[in-house]
N, C-alpha and C positions, 0 to 999 in steps of 0.2 A: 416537606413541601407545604406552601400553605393553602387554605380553600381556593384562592384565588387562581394560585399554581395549579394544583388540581381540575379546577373548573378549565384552565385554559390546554393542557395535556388532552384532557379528554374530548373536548372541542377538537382539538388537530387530529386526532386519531382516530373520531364522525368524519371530521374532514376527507381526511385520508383512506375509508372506506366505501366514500361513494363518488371518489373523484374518479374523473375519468380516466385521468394518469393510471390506475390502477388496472385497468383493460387493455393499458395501451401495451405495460408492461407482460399480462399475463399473455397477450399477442405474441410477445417478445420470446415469451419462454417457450408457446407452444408452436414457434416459428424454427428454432434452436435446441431443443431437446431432442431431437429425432435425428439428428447430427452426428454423422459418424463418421469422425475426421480426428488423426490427430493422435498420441500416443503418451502415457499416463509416464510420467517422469519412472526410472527404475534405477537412474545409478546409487540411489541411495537406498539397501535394502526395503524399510520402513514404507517407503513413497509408494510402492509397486502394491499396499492392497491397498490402496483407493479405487473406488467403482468407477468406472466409467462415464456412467448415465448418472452419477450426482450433478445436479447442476440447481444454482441458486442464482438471483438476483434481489438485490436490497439498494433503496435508494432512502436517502435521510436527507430531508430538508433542514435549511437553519431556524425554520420557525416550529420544528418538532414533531413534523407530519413523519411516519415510518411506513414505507410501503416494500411489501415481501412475496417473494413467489418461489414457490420449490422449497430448497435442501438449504435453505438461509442459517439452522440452525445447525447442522452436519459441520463438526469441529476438525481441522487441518492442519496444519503447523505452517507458521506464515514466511517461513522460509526468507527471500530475499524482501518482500517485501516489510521487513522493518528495518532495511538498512535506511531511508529516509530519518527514518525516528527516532535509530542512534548520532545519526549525523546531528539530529536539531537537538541531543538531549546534550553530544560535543559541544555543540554552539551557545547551551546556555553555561556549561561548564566553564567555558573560554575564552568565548567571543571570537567572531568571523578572523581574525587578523590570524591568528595562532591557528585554527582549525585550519586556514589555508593554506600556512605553510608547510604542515603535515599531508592533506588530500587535496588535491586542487578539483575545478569543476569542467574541465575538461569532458565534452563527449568524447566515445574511443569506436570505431569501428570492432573494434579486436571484442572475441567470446567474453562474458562476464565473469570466467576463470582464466583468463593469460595470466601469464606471469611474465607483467613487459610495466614499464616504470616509465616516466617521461626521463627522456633522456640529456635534458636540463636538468630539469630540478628534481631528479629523483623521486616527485611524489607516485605515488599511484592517482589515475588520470582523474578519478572520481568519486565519489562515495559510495555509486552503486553497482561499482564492480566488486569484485572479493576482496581485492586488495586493499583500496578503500575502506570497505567496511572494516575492512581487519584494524587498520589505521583509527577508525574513527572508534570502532568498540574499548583499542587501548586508551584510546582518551577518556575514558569514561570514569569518574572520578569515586572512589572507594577505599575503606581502611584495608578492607582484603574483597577474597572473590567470592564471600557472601553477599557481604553488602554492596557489590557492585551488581551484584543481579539482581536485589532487593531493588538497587532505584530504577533499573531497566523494568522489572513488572510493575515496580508502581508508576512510571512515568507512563504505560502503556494502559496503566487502568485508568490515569487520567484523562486520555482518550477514547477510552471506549465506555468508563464507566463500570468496569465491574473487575473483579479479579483473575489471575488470567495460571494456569498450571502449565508446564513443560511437560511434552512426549518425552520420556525418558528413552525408550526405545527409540528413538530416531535422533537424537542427543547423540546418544551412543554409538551408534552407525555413523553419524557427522562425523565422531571425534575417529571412529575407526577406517573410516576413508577417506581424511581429510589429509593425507600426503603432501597433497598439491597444494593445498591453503598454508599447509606449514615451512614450506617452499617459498611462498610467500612473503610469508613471514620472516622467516631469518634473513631476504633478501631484502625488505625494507628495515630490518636489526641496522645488516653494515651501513645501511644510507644514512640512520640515523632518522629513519620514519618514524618508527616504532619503540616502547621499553623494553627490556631487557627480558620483561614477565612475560614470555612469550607463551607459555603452557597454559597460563591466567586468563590473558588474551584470549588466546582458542578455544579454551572451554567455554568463555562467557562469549563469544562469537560463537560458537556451533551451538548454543544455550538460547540463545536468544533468535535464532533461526526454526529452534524447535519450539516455541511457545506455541498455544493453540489458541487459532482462532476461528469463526465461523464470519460468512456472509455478511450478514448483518454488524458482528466489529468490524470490518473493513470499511463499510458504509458509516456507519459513527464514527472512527477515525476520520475519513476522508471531509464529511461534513462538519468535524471540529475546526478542520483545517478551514474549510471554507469561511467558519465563522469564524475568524481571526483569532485561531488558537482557542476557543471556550467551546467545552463538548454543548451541543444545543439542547441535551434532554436535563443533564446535572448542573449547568449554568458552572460547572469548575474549570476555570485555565489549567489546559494539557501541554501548552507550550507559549512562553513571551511570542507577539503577538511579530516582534520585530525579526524576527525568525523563521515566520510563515514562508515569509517570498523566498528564502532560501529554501527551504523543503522544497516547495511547487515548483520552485524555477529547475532545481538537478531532476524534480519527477519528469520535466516535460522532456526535458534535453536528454537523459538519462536513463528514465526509469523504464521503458524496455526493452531493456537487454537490448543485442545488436541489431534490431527493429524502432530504436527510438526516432531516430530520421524522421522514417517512412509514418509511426505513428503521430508526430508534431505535425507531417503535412497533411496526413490523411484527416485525424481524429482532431486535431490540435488539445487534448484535456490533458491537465495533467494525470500523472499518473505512475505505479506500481505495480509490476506484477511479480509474482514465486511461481519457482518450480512446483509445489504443491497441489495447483491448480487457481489459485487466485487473484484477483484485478481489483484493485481498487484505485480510483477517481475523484478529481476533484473540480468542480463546477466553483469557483470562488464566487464568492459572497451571495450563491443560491442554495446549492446541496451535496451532497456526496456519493458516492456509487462505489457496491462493491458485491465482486462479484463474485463463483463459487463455481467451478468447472475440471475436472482435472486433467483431460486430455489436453496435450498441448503441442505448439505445430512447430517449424522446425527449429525456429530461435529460442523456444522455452519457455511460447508465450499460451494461457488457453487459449484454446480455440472459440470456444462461444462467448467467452468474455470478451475475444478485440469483435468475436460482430455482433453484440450488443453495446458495445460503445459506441460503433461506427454508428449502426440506425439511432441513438440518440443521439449523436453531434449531428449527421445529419438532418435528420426528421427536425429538430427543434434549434439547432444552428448555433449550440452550444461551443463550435470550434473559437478558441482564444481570441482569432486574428479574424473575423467569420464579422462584414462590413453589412453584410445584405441581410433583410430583414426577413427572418423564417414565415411561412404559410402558418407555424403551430405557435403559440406561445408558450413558452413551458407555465410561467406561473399561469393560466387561465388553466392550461389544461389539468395543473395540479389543484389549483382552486374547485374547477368545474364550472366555469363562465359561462355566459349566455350563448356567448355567440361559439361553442365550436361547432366543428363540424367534424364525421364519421374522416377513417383515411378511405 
């Protein structure tokens, strides 16, 4: 990076230390930590020792500012939340035309494991159900299934910025209780959803389920998004820019689980969550959020992650479709402007 880059990083991160935003948040965490709701995912052996009382919150601007509070560095397996990523990594392999005829974007009322196909077109309804995912991970383009995992961690270090390891332990539990995915699978085999590498498939889909991530990549991911595909600390495109609105638009309609409805009309952001405990958000073309929680309430979503999203869509009126103009400004309060005021 050069002085100049330097000189401006470290500027944002003064910034970032005496904004106000940074009280608003620790507010948030000491509103929400004491919270005892909600039950640590278990079907998957691996999932069941995560602590309870972990909890993080990390929010990434696109101008560089990085604000953290709690368990931000506490690493997790990102579970469903990288079915977005595979879908957009299909998308550059492809192109929308062909990925669509394989998964379409259909929301589904039905659990994020049915095994139910549209009954047209045979696709699975979305990306960010299993079956989907399964769908779009075989699109994934590789000589064998080294190198097709090779460009899923580096496409995902595009995003986040640094390199990322798989829980082998919980890979392994994936692969050994994954019945039902593989059900899945030879069902969209006969539709002609899926190839024939169906073993390939499911390793590098329970693989990439198990990658590890913490708080803070979720927030860099999400804020890359925001900045039209370029991570905002590395200045590196994580994904064609034409692409975005696809990821955001399945996150809003989609991305949680059989709560995404009720989240579009409550919360309006987009968004992902995992079974692991994890939330991450996307504020387009302001910032990113992501969050770190493991209990989770009855859809499979955290619990203190949807009500920290909730008070900052509302508080600052970040809902998509959101006409009326909020009492808080986000950029002042993340600046530290003259004029706020205490809540």
């Amino acid at each position: 990076m050069s002085d100049l880059g330097d000189l401006q990083s470290l500027t944002s991160s003064l910034a970032a230390m005496v904004s106000p935003f940074r009280n608003y948040l620790n507010d948030l965490y000491e509103k929400y930590q004491p919270l005892n709701e909600g039950k640590v995912a278990d079907y998957i052996p691996e999932l069941a020792l995560a602590k309870p009382e972990w909890f993080g919150i990390c929010v990434v601007t696109k101008d560089e500012q990085i604000f953290e509070v709690g368990n931000c560095d506490q690493l997790f397996t990102i579970q469903s939340i990288s079915k977005p990523f595979v879908f957009g990594l299909a998308l550059a392999d492809y192109g929308r035309e062909y990925v669509n005829s394989k998964v379409s974007v259909e929301p589904t009322g039905e659990a994020f494991n049915a095994i139910v196909l549209d009954e047209v077109t045979n696709r699975p309804y979305n990306p960010m159900v299993n079956a989907g995912a399964i769908a779009t991970a075989d699109l994934i383009k590789g000589q064998n299934s080294t190198e097709r995992l090779k460009r899923l961690l580096e496409m995902f270090k595009g995003y986040t910025g640094r390199d990322h390891d798989i829980n082998v332990p919980v890979f392994l539990s994936e692969k050994a209780t994954g019945n039902r995915n593989r059900a899945m699978a030879y069902l969209m085999l006969n539709f002609g959803m899926v190839s024939d590498k169906i073993d390939e498939t499911l390793d590098l889909y329970f693989q990439q389920c198990s990658i590890l991530v913490n708080a803070k990549d979720l927030a860099m991911i999400s804020a890359t998004l925001s900045n039209g595909g370029i991570n905002p600390i590395t200045k590196q495109r994580a994904v064609d820019e034409h692409y975005v609105q696809d990821i955001i638009s399945v996150m809003l309609t989609c991305g949680m689980y059989d709560a995404s409805g009720e989240w579009a009309y409550r919360v309006g952001i987009p968004a992902k969550s995992g079974v692991g405990g994890g939330i991450l958000a996307v504020v387009p073309g302001k910032l990113g959020i992501g969050i770190f929680s493991p209990p989770l309430d009855a859809k499979g979503n955290s619990i203190r992650g949807v009500k920290v999203c909730e008070d900052l869509s509302r508080d600052f009126g970040l809902h998509l479709f959101n006409v009326a103009k909020s009492d808080r400004n986000l950029e002042e309060w993340i600046a530290g402007g003259d004029d706020l005021h205490d809540f």
